[in-house]
C-alpha positions as CSV (number, residue, x, y, z in Angstrom):
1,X,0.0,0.0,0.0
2,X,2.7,2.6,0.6
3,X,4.6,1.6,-1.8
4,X,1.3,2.7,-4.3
5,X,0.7,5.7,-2.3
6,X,4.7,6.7,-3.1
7,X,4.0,5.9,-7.0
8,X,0.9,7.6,-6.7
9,X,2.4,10.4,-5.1
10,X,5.3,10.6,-7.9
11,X,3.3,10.7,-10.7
12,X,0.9,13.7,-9.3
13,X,4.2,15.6,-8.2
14,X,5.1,15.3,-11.9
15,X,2.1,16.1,-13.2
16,X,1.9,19.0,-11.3
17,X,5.8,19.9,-12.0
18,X,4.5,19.6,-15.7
19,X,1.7,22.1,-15.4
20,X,3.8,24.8,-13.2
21,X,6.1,25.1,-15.6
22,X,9.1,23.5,-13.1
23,X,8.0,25.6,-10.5
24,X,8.9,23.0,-7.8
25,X,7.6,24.7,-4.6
26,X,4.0,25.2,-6.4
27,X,4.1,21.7,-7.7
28,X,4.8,20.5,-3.8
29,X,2.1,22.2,-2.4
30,X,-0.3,21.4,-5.2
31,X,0.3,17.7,-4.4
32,X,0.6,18.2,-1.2
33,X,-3.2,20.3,-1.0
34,X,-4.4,17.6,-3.6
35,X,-3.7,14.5,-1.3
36,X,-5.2,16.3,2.0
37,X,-8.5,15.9,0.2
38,X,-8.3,12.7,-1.2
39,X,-7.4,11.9,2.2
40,X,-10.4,13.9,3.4
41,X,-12.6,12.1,1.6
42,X,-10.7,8.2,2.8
43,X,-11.5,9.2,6.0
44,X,-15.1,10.4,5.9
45,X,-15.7,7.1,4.3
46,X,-16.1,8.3,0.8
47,X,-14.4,5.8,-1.9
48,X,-12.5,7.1,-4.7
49,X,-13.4,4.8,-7.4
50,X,-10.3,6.2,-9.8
51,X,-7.6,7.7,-7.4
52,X,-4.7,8.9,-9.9
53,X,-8.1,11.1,-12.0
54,X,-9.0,12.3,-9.1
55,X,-6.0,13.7,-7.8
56,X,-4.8,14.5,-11.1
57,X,-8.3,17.1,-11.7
58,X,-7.8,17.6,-8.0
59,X,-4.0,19.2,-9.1
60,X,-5.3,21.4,-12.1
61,X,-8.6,22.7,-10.1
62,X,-6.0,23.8,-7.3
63,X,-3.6,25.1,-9.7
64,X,-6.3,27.2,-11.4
65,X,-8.2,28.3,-8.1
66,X,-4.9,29.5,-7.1
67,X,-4.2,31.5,-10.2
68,X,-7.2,32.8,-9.7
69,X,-6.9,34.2,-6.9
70,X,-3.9,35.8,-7.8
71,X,-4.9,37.5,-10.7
72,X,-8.5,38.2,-9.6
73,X,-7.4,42.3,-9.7
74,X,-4.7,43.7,-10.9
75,X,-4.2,47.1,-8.8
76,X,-3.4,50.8,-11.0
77,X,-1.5,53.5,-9.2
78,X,-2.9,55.1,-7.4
79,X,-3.4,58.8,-7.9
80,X,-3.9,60.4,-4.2
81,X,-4.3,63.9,-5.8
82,X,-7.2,62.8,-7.5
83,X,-8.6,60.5,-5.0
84,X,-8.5,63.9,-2.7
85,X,-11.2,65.7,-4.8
86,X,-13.2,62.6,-5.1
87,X,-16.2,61.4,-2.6
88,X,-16.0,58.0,-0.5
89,X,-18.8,56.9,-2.1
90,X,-17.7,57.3,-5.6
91,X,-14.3,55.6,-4.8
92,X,-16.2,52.5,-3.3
93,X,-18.7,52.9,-6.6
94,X,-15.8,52.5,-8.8
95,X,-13.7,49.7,-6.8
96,X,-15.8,47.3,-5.8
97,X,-18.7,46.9,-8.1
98,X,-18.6,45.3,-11.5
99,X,-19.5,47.5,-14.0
100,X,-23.2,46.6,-14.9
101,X,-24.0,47.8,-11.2
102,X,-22.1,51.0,-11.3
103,X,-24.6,54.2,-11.2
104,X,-24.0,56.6,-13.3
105,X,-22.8,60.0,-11.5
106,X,-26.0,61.5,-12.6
107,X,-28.1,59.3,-10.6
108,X,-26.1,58.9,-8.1
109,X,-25.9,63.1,-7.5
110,X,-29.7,63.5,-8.0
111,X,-30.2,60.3,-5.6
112,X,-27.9,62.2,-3.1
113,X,-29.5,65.2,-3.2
114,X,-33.3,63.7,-3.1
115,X,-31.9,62.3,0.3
116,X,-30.1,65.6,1.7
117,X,-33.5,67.4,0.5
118,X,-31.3,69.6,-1.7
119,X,-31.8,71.0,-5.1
120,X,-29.4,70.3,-8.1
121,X,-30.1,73.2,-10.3
C-alpha cells in the first residue's frame, strides 16, 4: 500500500511539476493540498473509485483556483491627488462593483440630493 501511495504520489508531483512550468515549490504544495482531500474524503468514508483522475483534476482545479486568486485584480497606481477631490462613495462605486452595477454619476448626484433634500439646479 505505501509503496502505491509513493507511485501515486510521484506521478501527481510530476504532473503538477509539468503544469507549473518546473516551479517545484508550487508543484509540492499542489500535491501536497491535492492528497489532503483525497485523504479527506478516505476518512469520511467516501471511496474514490479512480484515485490517480481524481488527484490529477484535484491538481489542475487547485492550480487554477490559485491562479485565480492571484490575478483576480490587478491594482493601477494610485493617484492620491485625485482621490482627494473625489467622494468616499464614488471611490467604493468605482472599486468594488462590476460595471453593470455601477450608477452613473448623474443618478447617483440626483439620488444624493433627493436624500439631503437639496436641489441640483
Amino acid at each position: 500500500m505505501d509503496a502505491e501511495l509513493g507511485s501515486l504520489y510521484e506521478k501527481i508531483y510530476k504532473e503538477a511539476l509539468y503544469l507549473t512550468h518546473g516551479h517545484k515549490d508550487l508543484a509540492r504544495d499542489l500535491t501536497q493540498d491535492a492528497f489532503l482531500c483525497f485523504y479527506s474524503i478516505i476518512n469520511r468514508g467516501g471511496v474514490v473509485k479512480y484515485p490517480l483522475a481524481y488527484l490529477r483534476k484535484a491538481v489542475r482545479n487547485l492550480l487554477i483556483n490559485k491562479y485565480d486568486r492571484d490575478h483576480r485584480r490587478i491594482e493601477d497606481p494610485v493617484d492620491y491627488q485625485a482621490l482627494e477631490h473625489r467622494n468616499h462613495c464614488d471611490i467604493l462605486l468605482d472599486t468594488y462593483l462590476a460595471p453593470e452595477s455601477i450608477l452613473c454619476r448623474n443618478e447617483i448626484e440626483e439620488l444624493r440630493a433627493a436624500l439631503l433634500g437639496e436641489s441640483l439646479s
